[in-house]
TIRO-937507 format. One record per residue: z, y, x of N, C-alpha, C in turn; residue in one letter. Coordinates in steps of 0.2 Angstrom, whole numbers, plus 5000, padded with zeros to 4 digits. Each point is the difference from the previous one (the first is absolute). Layout:
N
ZYXZYXZYXA/...
// end
This chain:
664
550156195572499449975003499450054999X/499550015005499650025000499249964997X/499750024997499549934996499450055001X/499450015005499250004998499749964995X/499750014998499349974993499650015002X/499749965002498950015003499949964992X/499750044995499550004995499250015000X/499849924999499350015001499650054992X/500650004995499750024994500550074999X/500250054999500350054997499750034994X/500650074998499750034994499550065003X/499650034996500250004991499749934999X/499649965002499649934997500849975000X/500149994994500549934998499749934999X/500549975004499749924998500849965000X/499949935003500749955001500350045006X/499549995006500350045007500150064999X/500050054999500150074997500849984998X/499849964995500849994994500749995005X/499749945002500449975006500450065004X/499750015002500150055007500650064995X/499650034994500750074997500449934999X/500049974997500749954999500349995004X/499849975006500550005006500250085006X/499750054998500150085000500750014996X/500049974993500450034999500949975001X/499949925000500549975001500450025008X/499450005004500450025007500350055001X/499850074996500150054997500849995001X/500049964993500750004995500349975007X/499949985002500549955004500050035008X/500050075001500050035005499449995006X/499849965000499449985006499450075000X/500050025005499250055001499449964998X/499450035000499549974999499350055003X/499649975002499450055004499549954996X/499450044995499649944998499350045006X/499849935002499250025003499349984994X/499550064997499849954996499250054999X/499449974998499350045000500250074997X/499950055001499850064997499550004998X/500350004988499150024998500150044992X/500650035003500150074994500650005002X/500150064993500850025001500549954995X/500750005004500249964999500750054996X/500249994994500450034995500549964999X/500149925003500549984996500850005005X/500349964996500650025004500249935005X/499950045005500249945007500649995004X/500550044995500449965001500750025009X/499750065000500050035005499749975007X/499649964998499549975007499650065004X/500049985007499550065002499449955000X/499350065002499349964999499850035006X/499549945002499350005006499349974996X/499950044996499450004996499250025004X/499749935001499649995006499150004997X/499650065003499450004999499749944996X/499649964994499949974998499449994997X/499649945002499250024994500049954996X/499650024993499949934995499849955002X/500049944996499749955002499450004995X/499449995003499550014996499749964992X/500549955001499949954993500550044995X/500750025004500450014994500450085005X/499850054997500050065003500850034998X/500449954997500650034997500549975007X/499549955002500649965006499650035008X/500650045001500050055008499949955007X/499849995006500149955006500050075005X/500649985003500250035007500149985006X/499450035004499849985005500550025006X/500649995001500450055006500049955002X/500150035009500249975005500649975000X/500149935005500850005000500550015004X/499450065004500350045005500450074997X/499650024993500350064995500449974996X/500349924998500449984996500850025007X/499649955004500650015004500450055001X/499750075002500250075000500550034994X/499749974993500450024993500649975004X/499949925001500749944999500450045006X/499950005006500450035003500350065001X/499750054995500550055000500450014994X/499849934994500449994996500849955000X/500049985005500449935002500049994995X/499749944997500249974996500349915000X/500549984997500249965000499649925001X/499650014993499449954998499550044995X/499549955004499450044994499749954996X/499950024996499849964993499450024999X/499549954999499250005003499949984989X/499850044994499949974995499349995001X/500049934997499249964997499650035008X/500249985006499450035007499649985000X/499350045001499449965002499750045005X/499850065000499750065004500450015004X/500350064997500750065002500649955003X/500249944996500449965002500049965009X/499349985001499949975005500150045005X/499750075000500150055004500850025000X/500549984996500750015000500349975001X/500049914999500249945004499950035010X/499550024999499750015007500450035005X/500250054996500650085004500449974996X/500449974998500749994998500249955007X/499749955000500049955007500050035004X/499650045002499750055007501050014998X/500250044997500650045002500549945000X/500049934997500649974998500550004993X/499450034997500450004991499649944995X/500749974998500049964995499550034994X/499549944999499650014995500149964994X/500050024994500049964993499549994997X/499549985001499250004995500149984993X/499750024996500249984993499349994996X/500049924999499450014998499949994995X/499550044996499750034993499449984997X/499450005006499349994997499849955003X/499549954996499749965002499450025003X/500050035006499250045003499649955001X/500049914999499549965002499749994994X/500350014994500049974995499350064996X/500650075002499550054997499350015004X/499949985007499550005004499449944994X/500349974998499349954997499950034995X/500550024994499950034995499650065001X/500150055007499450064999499449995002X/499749925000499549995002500049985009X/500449985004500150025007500249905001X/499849964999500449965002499949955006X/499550055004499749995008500750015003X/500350074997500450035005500849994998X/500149924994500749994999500349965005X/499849975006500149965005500150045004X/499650055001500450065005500550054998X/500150014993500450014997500849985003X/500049934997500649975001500449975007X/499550015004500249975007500250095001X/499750075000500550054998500650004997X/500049984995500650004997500649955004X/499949935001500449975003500250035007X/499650035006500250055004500550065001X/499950014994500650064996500749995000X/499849944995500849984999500449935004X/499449995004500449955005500250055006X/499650085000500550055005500450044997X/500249984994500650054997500649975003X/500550024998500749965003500249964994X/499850034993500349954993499550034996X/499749944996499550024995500449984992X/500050054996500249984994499450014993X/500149914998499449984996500350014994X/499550024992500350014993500049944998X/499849955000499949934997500049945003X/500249934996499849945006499249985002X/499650054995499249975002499950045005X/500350075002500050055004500049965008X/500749974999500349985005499749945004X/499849964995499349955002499650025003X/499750044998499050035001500550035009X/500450034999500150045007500149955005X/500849934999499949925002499349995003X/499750014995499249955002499650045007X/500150105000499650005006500550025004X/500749945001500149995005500850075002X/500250034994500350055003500749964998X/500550055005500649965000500750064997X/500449975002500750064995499850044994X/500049944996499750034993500950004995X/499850034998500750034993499850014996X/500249984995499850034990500550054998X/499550065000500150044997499850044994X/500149984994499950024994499750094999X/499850024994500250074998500350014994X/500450044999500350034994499750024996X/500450024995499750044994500250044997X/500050034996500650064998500050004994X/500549984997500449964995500150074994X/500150055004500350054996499250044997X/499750005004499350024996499649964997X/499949925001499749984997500349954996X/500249994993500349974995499750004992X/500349934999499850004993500050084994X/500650045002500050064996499550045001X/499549985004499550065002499249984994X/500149944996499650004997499950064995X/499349994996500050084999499449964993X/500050044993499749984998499350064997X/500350055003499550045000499549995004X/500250005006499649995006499549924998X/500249954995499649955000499450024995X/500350064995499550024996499350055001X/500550055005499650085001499649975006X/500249925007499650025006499649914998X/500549955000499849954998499549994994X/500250024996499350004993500049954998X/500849974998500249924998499850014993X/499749954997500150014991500849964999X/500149984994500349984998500149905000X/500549985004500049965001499749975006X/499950045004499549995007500550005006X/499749945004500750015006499650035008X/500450045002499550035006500049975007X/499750005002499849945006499750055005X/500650015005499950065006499849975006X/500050045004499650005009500250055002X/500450005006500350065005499949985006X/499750065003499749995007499350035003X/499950025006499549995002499349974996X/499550065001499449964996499449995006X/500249945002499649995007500149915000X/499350005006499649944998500749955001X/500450005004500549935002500550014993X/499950054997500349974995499849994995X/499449974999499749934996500250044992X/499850064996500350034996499449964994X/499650025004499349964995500049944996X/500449965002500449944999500250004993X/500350074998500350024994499449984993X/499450005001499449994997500149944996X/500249965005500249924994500750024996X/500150055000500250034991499850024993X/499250035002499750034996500049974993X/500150034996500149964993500449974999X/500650015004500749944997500250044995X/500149964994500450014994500650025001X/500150084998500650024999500250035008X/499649995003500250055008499550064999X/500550065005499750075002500149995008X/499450005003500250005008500250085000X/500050035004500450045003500150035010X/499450025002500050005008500350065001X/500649995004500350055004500050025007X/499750045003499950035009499450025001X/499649995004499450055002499749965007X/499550015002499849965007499350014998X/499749985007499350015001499649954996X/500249954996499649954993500350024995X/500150074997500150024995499549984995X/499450065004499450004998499949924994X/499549975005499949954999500549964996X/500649985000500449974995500250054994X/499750054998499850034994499649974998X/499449995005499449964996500349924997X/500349995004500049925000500649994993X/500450055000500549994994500150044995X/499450024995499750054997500550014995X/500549964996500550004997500750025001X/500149995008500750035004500050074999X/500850014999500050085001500350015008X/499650045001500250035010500550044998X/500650015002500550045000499950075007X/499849965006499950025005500750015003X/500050015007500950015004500450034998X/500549954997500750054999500649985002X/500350045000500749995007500650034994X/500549975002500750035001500149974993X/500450074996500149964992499449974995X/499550065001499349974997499949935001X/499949995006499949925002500549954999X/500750014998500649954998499850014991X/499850044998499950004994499449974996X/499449985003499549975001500249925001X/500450005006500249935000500349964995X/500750044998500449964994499749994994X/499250055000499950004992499249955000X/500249945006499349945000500549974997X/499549964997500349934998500049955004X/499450005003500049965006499550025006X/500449955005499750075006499649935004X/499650025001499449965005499750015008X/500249965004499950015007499449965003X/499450015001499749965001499949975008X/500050045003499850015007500449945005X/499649995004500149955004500050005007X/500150065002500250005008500650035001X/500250014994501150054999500449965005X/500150045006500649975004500850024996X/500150024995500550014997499850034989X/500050065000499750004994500750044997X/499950075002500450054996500050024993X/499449994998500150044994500149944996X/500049935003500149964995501050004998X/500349995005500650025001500350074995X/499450055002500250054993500149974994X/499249964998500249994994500349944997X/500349965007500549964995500750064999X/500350045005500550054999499850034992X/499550004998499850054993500149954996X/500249955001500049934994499450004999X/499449985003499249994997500149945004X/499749934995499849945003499350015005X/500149945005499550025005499349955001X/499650014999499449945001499650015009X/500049975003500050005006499549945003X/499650015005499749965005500549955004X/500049944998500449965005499849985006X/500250075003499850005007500250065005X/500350015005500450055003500650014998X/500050065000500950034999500049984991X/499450024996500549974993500449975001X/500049935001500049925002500950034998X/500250035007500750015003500450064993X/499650034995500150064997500049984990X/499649934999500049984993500349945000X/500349974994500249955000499749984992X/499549955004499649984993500249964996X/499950034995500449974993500750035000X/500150045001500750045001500250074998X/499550045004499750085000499350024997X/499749955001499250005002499749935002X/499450005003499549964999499750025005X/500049945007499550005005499249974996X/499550015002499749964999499449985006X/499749964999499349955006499850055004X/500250035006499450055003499250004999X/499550054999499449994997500049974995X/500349954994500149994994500050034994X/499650034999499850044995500350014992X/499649925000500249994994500750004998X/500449965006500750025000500250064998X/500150025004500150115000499950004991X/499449994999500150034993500349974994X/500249915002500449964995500650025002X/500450025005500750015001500050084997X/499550035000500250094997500049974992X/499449964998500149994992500749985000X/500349945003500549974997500750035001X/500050095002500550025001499850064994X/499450024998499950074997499949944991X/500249945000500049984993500649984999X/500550035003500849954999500450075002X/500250014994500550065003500749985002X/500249934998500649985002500050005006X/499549955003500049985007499850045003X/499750084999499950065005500950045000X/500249984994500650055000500649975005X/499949925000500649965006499850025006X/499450005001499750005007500150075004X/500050044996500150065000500850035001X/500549974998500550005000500449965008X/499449955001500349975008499650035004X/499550034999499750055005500350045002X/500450064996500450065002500749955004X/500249944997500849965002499650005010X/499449995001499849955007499950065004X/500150065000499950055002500850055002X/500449974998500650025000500450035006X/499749955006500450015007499650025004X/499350044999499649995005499850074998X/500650045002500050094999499750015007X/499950055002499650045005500850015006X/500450004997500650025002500349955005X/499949934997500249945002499549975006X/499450024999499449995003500050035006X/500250055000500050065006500549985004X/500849974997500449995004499849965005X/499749934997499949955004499350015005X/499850074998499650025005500150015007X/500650055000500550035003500249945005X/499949944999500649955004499349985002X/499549984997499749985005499650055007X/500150094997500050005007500549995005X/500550024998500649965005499649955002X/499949954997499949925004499450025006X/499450044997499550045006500150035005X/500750005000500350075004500249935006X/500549954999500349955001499449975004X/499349974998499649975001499650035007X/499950074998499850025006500350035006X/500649984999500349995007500149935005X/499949974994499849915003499450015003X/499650034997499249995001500050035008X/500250075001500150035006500349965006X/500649994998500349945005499749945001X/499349964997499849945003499450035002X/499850064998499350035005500150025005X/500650015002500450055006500149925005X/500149954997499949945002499549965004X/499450014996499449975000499849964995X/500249994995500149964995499750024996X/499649954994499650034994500650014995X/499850024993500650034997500249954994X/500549994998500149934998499950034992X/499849944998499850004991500449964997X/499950044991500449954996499749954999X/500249955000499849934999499450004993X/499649974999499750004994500249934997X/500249974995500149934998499349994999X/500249905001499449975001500149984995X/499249974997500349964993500149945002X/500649984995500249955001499749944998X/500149965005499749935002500349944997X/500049944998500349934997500249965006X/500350065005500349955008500549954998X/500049945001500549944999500349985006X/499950025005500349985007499850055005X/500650025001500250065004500550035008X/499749975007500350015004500350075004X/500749985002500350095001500049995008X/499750035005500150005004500450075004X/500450005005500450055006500549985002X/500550075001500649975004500650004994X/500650075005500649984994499750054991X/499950045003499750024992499849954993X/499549985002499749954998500449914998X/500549995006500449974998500550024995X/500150054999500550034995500750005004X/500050045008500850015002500350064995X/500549975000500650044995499750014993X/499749964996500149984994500249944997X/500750034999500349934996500250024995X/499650014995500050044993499949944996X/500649964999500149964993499749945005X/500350005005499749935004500549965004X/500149945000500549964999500250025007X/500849985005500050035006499749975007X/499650035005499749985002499150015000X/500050034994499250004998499850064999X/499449995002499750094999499449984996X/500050084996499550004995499150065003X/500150045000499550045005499450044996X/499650045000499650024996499549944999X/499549965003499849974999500049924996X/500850004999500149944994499950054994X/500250055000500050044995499450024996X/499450015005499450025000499749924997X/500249955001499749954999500349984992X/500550004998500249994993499950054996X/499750095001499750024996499149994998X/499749975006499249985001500149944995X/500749964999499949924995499950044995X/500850054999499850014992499550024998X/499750055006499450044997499349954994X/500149935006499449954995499849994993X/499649984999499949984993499849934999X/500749955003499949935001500849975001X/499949974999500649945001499949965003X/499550005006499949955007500450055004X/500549965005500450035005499850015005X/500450075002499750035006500349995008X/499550015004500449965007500150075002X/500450005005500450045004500149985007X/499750025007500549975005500250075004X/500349995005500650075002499949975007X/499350035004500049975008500550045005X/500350074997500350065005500549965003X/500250045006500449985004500550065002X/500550015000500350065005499850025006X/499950065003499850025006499349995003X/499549974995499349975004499850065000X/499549995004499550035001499250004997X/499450035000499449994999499949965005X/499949985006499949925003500349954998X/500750014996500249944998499749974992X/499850054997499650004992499149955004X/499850045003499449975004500049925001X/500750005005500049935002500049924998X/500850034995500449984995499949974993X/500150084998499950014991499450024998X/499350005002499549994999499649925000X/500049985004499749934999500549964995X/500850014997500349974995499750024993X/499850075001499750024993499449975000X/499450035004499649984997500149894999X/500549985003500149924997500050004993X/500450064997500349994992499550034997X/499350015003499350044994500450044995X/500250065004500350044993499550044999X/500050054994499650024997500250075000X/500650035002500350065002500349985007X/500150055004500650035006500250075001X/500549994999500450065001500150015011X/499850065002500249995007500450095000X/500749985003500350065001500549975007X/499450045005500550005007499750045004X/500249985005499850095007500750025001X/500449994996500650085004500549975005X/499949945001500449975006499350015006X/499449995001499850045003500450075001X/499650054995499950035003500850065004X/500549974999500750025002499849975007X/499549965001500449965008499850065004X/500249985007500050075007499150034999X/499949965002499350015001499549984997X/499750024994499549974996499450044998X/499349984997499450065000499949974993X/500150034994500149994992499149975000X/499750055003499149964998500049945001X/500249975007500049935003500349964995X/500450014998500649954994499450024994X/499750064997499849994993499349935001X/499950035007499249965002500249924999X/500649975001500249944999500049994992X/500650034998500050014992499249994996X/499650055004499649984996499449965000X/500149945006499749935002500349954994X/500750004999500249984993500050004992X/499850094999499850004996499549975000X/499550005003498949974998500249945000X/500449965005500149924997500249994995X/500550034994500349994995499350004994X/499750075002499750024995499349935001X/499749995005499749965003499949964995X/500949954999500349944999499650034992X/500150034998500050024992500550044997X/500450015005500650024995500350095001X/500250024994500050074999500650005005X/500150065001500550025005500250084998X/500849995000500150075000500650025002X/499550065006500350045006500650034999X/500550015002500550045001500250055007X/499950075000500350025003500850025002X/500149995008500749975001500250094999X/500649995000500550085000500750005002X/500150055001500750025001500650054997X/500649995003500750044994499750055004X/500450074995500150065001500450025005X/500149985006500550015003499850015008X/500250065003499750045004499849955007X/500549945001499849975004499449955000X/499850004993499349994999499550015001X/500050095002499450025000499650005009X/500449955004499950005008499349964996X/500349954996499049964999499750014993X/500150074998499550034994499450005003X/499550015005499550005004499749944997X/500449965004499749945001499849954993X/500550024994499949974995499650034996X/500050065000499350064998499149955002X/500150015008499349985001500049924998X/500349955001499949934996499850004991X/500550064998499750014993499350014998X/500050055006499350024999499449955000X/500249975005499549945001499949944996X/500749984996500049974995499650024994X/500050064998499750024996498950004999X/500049995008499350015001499749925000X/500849955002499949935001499749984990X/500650014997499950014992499250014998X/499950075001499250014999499649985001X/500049955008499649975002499649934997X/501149964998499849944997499949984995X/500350064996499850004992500849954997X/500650025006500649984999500550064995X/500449984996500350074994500450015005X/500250075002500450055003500650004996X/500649995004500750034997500150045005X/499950104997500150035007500750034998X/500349975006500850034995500450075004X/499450045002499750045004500150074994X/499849964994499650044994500750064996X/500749945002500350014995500350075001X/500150024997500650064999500350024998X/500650045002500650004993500150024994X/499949984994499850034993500949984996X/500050004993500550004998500049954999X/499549935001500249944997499349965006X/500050035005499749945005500250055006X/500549975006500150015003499650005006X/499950015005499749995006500149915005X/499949995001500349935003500450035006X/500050065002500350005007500850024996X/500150024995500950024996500449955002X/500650045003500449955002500349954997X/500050034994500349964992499749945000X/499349985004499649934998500349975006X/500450035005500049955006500649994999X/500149945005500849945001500350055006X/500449974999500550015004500150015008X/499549935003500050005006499350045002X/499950064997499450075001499449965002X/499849944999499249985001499949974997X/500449974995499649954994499950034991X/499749994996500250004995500449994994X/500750024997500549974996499449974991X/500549994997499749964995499650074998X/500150044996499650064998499450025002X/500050015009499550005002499449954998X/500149935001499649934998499750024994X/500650004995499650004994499650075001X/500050065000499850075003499149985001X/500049945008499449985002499749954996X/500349954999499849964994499550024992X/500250054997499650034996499650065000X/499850025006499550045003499549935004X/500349965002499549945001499549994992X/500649984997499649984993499550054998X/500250055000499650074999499350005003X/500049995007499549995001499549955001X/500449944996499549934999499850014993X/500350064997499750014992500349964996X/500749985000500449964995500150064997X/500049974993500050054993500750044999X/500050075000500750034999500449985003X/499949995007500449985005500550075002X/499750074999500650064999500549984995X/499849984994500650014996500549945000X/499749945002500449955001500450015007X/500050035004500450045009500450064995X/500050034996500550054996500549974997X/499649934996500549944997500649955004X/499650005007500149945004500750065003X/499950065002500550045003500550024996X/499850004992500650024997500749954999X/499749924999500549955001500049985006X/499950045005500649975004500550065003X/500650005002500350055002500049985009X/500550015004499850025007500249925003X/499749954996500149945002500049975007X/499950045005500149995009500549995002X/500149945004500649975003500450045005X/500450024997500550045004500249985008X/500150025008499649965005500850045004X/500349975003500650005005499850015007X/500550045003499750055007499650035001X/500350035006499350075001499249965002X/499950064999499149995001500149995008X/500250045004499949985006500349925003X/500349994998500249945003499949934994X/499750014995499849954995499349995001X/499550075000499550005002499750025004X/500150045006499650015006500249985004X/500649995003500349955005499349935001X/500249974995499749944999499250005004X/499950034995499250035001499950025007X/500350055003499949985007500149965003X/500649965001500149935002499349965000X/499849984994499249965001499750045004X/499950054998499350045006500349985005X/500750025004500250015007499649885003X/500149974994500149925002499049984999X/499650064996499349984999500049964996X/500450014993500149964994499950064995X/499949964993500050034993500249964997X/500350054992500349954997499649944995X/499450025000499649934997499749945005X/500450005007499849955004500349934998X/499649944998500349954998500150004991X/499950064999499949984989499250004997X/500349944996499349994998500050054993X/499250014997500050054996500249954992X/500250054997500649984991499649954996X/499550025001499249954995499649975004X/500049975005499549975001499649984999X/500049964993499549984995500150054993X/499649974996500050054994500749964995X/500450064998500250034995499649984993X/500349964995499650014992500350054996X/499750064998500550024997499650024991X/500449984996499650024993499850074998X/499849984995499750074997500750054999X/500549984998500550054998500450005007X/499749975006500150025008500649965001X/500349954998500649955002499749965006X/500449995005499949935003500049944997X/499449965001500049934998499849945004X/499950025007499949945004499950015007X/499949975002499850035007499549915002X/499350065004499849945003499750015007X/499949965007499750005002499650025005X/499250024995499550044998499750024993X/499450005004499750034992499749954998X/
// end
């Protein structure tokens, strides 16, 4: 694989993105892949890259902080690198400048982009005084990476704050550490004597990092006078100055790299993170690999990186007082700094650069994968389908499933007595029970019908729901449209979406499914047309303020297959077998935000083996024959069945059936 790097930050200034980047230089290395880094020109660069080639791009300082370069290139000169470089994907690190201008020409050519975000630029925009310009900041930033093809976030707070303005294809991806350079062996106790200036019996209480205003170093103040602590500042940055003044007792180490710096770390007793805008927080992760207990701001990436009362000590964001009772009570107990210490370097163990990079690797794959989707539904006319976001979940107790045979559950008769189908949405309904935190029973009704259509949902299965006031609807239909001779997918979503506004209207939450199809070449006469209904779905969603299942999004990884894999489909090529159901079923959950609904679909898949009823005669004369028969007579096979539930389903909190009534 061929792998570009647009780096908004290079060397010789080292920081996290810097780090980032030779980390992932060296692993693609080892593992054969080329590499081209694009990145500011602002000295010479002496280290080792690992055999990467460079396009090192005229650069000016930023005037607040002179050590960070901004590259003003066109993305008509990005374009030019990219195309004479063919590269596979390009990896845009921490974008903000250079990066936008790269999204820009990587799109223009058609190359998968993987944004990786690293800085909180809204966050630091307030912190340098700018807080006019943090709302213009982040609507930048959301534009970025909602025009990447995969953005990879360090954190779950990361992932959030990106959620909030709105970007979509998000993935968590962590950074490594290097386990072999930084370790308990590297403490030194010269080094606490000759640099530190510990007396005896003094525990040392370090800071590594950037000395600049988002990282709240001054913060360190509410230690002054702690009995039995040496602070200890390590890095450099334009508040040096000034927090000289402000911590006239600290010793400044100033920037140090490599062993000097692993040896500084192991030789803290405890290491202090103050800062509050850390989308992740590397050198905290150093110094748990150095076995140093960790005291942190509970807020951002620590959060995902300390386990309080464990390693370390989150403490109150801006709690001051905090900060300096959790360093006391860690710098006056040598016990409980030595266990803490001991599960620090344990919690760091599998989270090597090596492991890291691997799973880097697949996600561009998945980039690769994604933006050939993307090209094919804009080749279409269609907008480009997004991962689903879960929704928080809701205390819904009555739940109607509206469609056709999908929705009815054809061909799931997994664990269902003969005669009887089971389907994604009984399925989808008995994980919604469990989810509760109640022992009032949940209603259920099952309006679908085989072979309807959207006029039949409008006519029909619309005014029975709103009868039952339910509080959710599930709607999955359209694809019997859109197979007929002659149909205009806008016309059919325009209907669809006369249905949604009355549901939501009525009160009730509703959540959209896009219809899909197998993999099979005879399918793709109406890939078009269920392209542009998706599309319109998607815009119907946004409009109503209904959760999207775009199943659009999916693609094939090592443990979520695509919905279109033949694997998930029956036998007669246009239903779903049990797999399948369960398959849609908990990507339903997923997107209504039932808790660990992934892990409980890995659970639910491992106990069962290929449970699908094994089905007699060919496909042509078991299932097409038949099916043209109806058409040729101007019949379907749901003419004359009423749907499974007509009234609500009770079902418990541990999801058994207990009654049936009615209504609601």
């Amino acid at each position: 694989m061929r792998v570009a790097l647009l780096a908004e930050s290079f060397l010789p200034h080292m920081n996290g993105v810097t780090g980032s980047v030779l980390q992932v230089l060296r692993h693609l290395a080892a593992e054969g892949h080329e590499t081209l880094v694009i990145a500011p020109r602002s000295g010479e660069v002496t280290a080792d890259l690992h055999g990467a080639r460079t396009e090192l791009l005229r650069s000016v300082p930023l005037p607040s902080y002179p050590e960070v370069r901004v590259v003003f290139a066109r993305a008509a000169r990005l374009a030019a690198i990219l195309r004479a470089w063919h590269p596979d994907v390009v990896h845009l690190a921490s974008p903000f400048v250079l990066g936008w201008q790269g999204v820009a020409a990587a799109d223009a050519l058609r190359i998968p982009t993987v944004a990786v975000y690293q800085t909180d630029v809204v966050a630091y925009a307030e912190k340098y005084g700018m807080p006019q310009a943090s709302a213009l900041v982040g609507r930048h930033i959301a534009r970025l990476h909602r025009r990447a093809t995969l953005t990879l976030a360090p954190s779950t707070a990361s992932i959030r704050q990106l959620e909030d303005l709105g970007v979509d294809r998000l993935r968590h991806w962590g950074r490594g550490v290097d386990t072999a350079r930084f370790g308990p062996e590297r403490r030194s106790d010269a080094w606490r004597t000759a640099v530190a200036r510990v007396a005896a019996g003094e525990s040392v209480v370090g800071y590594v990092g950037r000395l600049a205003p988002e990282k709240q170093v001054e913060d360190l103040a509410a230690l002054a006078a702690l009995p039995g602590a040496r602070v200890v500042v390590v890095g450099d940055g334009p508040s040096r100055a000034g927090l000289q003044q402000a911590l006239p007792d600290a010793v400044f180490t100033g920037h140090l790299t490599g062993t000097a710096l692993a040896e500084a770390l192991a030789s803290f007793d405890v290491f202090v993170h103050p800062g509050e805008s850390e989308t992740f927080g590397q050198t905290i992760q150093e110094a748990l690999a150095s076995g140093v207990p960790v005291v942190a701001t509970g807020v951002g990436g620590p959060v995902d990186l300390v386990r309080s009362s464990v390693d370390g000590w989150l403490y109150r964001p801006g709690d001051l007082r905090d900060l300096r009772s959790r360093v006391a009570d860690l710098v006056g107990d040598e016990g409980k700094r030595r266990a803490f210490a001991a599960a620090a370097r344990e919690s760091v163990r599998e989270r090597t650069w090596d492991a890291v990079c691997h799973r880097l690797v697949d996600h561009y794959d998945e980039a690769q994968a994604l933006r050939r989707i993307d090209d094919a539904q804009v080749q279409r006319g269609a907008t480009r389908p997004a991962v689903p976001t879960p929704a928080d979940t809701r205390p819904w107790s009555r739940f109607v499933a509206l469609g056709d045979s999908i929705t009815e559950g054809l061909c799931d008769t997994s664990r269902m007595p003969a005669g009887e189908l089971r389907g994604w949405a009984d399925r989808l309904a008995q994980l919604l029970a469990h989810a509760r935190d109640t022992d009032d029973p949940f209603r259920y009704a099952n309006l679908a019908v085989r072979s309807k259509r959207v006029r039949d949902l409008l006519d029909d299965q619309l005014p029975r729901a709103i009868a039952l006031r339910p509080e959710l609807v599930s709607i999955l239909i359209g694809a019997n449209d859109l197979v007929g001779r002659r149909v205009d997918p806008l016309a059919v979503a325009a209907q669809l979406e006369a249905a949604v506004r009355t549901l939501r209207a009525a009160g009730a939450d509703v959540l959209l499914v896009t219809p899909f199809l197998p993999r099979r070449r005879a399918a793709t006469l109406f890939a078009r047309r269920f392209a542009v209904f998706s599309s319109e779905l998607r815009r119907i969603a946004a409009r109503t303020g209904a959760v999207l299942l775009d199943t659009d999004a999916f693609v094939d990884d090592a443990s979520r297959p695509a919905i279109g894999d033949l694997a998930l489909w029956a036998d007669d090529k246009v239903h779903l077998r049990s797999r399948g159901h369960r398959y849609l079923a908990y990507r339903a959950a997923e997107a209504l935000g039932v808790p660990h609904a992934e892990a409980l679909s890995g659970l639910d898949a491992a106990l069962h083996a290929d449970d699908d009823t094994v089905v007699d005669g060919t496909w042509l004369r078991r299932d097409a024959l038949p099916w043209i028969w109806r058409r040729l007579r101007g019949r379907t096979a749901g003419d004359g069945r009423a749907p499974k539930h007509t009234g609500y389903v009770l079902l418990g909190g541990g999801g058994e059936v207990r009654a049936r009534t009615a209504a609601g």
